[in-house]
N, C-alpha and C positions, 0 to 999 in steps of 0.2 A: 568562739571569737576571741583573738587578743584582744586582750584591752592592758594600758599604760598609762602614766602619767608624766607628763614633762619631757621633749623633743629628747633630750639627755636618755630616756630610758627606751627609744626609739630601739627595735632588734634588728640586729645587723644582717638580717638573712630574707627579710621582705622583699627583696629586690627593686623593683619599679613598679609603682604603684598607681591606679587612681583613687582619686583622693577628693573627699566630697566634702565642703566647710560651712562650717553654721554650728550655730546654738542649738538649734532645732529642738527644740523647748516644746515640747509637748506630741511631738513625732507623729503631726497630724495630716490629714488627707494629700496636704500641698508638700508634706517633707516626704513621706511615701513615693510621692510621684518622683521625685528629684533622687533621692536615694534609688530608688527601681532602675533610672536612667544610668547614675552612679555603676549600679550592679550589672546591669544589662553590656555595660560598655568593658567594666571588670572582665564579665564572663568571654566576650570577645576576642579581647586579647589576650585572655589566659592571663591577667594579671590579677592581685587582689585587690580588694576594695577597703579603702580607708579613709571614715569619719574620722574629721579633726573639729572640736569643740571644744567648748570654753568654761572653763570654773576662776572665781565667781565669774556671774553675769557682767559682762563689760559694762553696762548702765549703771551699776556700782563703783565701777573705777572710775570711769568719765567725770559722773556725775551722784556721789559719794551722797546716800538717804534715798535713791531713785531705784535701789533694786524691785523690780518687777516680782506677781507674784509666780511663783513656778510650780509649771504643769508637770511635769515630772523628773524625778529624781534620778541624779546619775545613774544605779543601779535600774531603775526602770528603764529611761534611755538605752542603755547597753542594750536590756531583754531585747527591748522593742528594734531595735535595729538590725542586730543581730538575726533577727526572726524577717526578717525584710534580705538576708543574704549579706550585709555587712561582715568583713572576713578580718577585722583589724581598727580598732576605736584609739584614738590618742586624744586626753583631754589634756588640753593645755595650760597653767596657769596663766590666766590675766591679770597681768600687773601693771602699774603704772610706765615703768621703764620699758614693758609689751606694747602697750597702748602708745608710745611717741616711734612706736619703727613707722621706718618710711614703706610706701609699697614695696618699692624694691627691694629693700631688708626684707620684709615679710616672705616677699616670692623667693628671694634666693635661700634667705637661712631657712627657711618652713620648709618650702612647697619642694625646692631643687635640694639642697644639703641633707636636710634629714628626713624627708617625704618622698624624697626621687617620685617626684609626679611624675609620669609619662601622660595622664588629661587630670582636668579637673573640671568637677561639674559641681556650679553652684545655681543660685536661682536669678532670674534676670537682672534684680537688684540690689547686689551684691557688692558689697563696697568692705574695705579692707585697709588699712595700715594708718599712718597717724590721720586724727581728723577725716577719719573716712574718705580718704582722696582717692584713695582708689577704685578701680568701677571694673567692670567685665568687660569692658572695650580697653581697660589699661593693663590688665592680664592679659589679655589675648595679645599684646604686644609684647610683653615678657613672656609669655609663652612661644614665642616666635624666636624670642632671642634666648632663650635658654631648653627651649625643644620639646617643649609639653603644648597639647592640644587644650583647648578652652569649650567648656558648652555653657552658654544660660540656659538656663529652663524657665519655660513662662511661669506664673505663678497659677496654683488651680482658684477654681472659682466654685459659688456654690449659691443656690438660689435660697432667698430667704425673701421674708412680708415687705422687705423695702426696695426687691428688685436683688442683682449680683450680687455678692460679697464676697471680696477676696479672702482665703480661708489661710490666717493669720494666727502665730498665738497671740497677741492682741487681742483679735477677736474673742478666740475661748475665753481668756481671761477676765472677758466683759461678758459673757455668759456666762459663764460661770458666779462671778460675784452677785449676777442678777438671780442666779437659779435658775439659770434656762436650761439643765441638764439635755434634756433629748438635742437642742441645737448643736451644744456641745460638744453631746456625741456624734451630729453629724457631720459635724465639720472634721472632729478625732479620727473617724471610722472607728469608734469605741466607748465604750462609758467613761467617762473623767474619772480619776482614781487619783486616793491621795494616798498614802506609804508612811507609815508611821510603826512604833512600838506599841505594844497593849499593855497600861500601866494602870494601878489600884489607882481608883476613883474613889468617891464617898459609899459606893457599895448601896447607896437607894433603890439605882434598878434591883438588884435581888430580892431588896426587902418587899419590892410592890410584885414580886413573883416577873417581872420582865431582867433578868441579869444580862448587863451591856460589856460590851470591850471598850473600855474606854483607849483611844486610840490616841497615843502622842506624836504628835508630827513635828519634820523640822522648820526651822527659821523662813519665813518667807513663802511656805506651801498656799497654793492656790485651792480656798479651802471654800465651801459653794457656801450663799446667802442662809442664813439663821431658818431652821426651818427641818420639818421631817421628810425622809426620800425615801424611793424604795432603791435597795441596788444588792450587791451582795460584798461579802467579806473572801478578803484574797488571803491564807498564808503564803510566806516567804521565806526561802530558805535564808536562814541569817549573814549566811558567808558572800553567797553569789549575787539575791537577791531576787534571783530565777523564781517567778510563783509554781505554786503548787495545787494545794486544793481552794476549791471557791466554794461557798456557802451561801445562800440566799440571806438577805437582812434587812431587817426594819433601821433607819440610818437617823440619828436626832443629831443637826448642829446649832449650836447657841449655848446661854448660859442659863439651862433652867428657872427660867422665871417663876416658876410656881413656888418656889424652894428660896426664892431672893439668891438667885446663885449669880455670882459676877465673872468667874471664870470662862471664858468661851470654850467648849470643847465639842470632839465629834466621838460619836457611840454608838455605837453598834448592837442592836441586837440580833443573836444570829438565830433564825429560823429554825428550829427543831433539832435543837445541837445538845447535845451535853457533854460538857469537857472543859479543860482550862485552859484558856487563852493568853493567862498573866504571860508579860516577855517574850510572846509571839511578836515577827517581826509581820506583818500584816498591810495588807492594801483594801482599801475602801473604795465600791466603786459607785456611781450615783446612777443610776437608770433617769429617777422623775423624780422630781419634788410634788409631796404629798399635800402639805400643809404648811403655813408659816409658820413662827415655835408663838406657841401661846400659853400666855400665865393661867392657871385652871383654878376655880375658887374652893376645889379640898381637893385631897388625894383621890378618893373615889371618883371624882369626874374625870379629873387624870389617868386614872389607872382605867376607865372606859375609852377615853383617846386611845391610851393605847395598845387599847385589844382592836381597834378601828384602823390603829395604822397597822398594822400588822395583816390584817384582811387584807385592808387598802393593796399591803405590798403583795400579800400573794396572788391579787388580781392581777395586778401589773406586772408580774415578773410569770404571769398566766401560771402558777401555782395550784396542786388542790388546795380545795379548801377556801378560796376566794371569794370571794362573793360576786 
């Protein structure tokens, strides 16, 4: 897949494109569907297919302390799209001087100048240029006049304990902070994964015979409720970002309360592994929350938890050895 940054580094050899627009922040069941459509209409007219997305989160320029927390990383993004039949990624910077185009500006210099949309498909409510004044009924009129087709996509839904829910990242993001990992994933169509480096911790896991990958993430990662999971550990190739091998893992986030630790971190222990992990670039993914993180009154009760979360995991991730 290409992939670019900034309309300026746009390749002159794309032709006419369609072209799919959103944050699509976590490339979950409802952006699938929309991208599919994206591709399906691609493949039709023998044109390629091009996501246009945004860095930072426009919730950050708007309204500056409001960044949202995020479900995945550019380099994840890309995978996931990519793997959906995406044939060409442009993320845009959002800037404030971005943020005051009028619609008009937006369709002509974007979508017509440097995107040559021939259709565009976004989701039914879809709004675009300053103050969000633009809608899918005010494209479709600029598509008219400058010669590109228009599609809304309804938004998907998904049954949950309170009846429908539109499947939003909003939503994950509130699952997620709750630790509802399985809802999570069925709204994702995947287990929530956060993408981090593996960097030297205080080295305690070793010492109690459990050795973790202490997992460094960036700014703002949507990172699940304090508490142990079962899921597995992703490497990553450093350059692309493209994963590679997966690992099963017992998964601890919080700040080690039994230790008075004040740090929040996520860690990893990886299932039946021997090897070093320091400066892997790495994805963590959550299957289920095991446990909530609890203070333990010595290390030996502790280090009993977590021969218990480690069963635990290999039940759930149906493992030998399980119980």
């Amino acid at each position: 897949m290409l992939r670019w940054r900034g309309l300026e580094a746009t390749p002159g050899d794309l032709g006419r494109t369609v072209v799919t627009v959103g944050m699509y922040d976590g490339v979950h069941r409802g952006h699938q569907k929309l991208i599919g459509t994206a591709v399906d209409r691609a493949r039709a007219m023998r044109r390629p297919c091009l996501l246009l997305t945004f860095d930072p989160h426009p919730a950050e320029v708007v309204r500056p302390g409001s960044h949202p927390a995020i479900l995945t990383s550019m380099d994840r993004k890309a995978e996931l799209v990519a793997g959906l039949g995406v044939d060409a990624m442009c993320v845009l910077p959002f800037t404030q001087e971005f943020m005051r185009l009028s619609p008009e500006s937006f369709t002509h210099t974007v979508l017509v100048e440097h995107l040559h949309a021939a259709e565009v498909v976004v989701g039914e409510n879809f709004t675009y240029g300053h103050r969000a004044s633009g809608t899918v009924a005010t494209l479709r009129t600029e598509g008219r006049r400058f010669g590109f087709a228009v599609e809304g996509v309804a938004l998907a839904e998904d049954a949950s304990d309170d009846g429908e829910v539109t499947i939003s990242s909003t939503y994950i993001r509130a699952c997620v902070a709750a630790g509802d990992m399985v809802s999570a994933a069925r709204a994702l169509g995947r287990p929530h994964r956060v993408d981090g480096i593996v960097v030297r911790g205080d080295r305690r896991g070793r010492d109690l015979g459990y050795p973790t990958a202490n997992v460094e993430t960036p700014p703002f990662t949507a990172i699940p409720a304090d508490g142990v999971y079962a899921g597995h550990l992703v490497t990553r190739d450093p350059r692309s970002g493209v994963s590679r091998e997966r690992f099963p893992a017992a998964i601890s986030v919080g700040t080690n309360p039994t230790f008075q630790g004040s740090r929040r971190t996520v860690e990893a222990y990886v299932l039946d592994y021997e090897g070093d992990l320091y400066g892997e670039h790495v994805g963590v993914e959550f299957a289920q929350r095991l446990r909530p993180m609890a203070a333990f009154p010595d290390v030996d009760a502790l280090v009993a938890a977590m021969a218990q979360d480690v069963a635990d995991t290999r039940t759930v991730l149906e493992m030998p050895g399980g119980s």
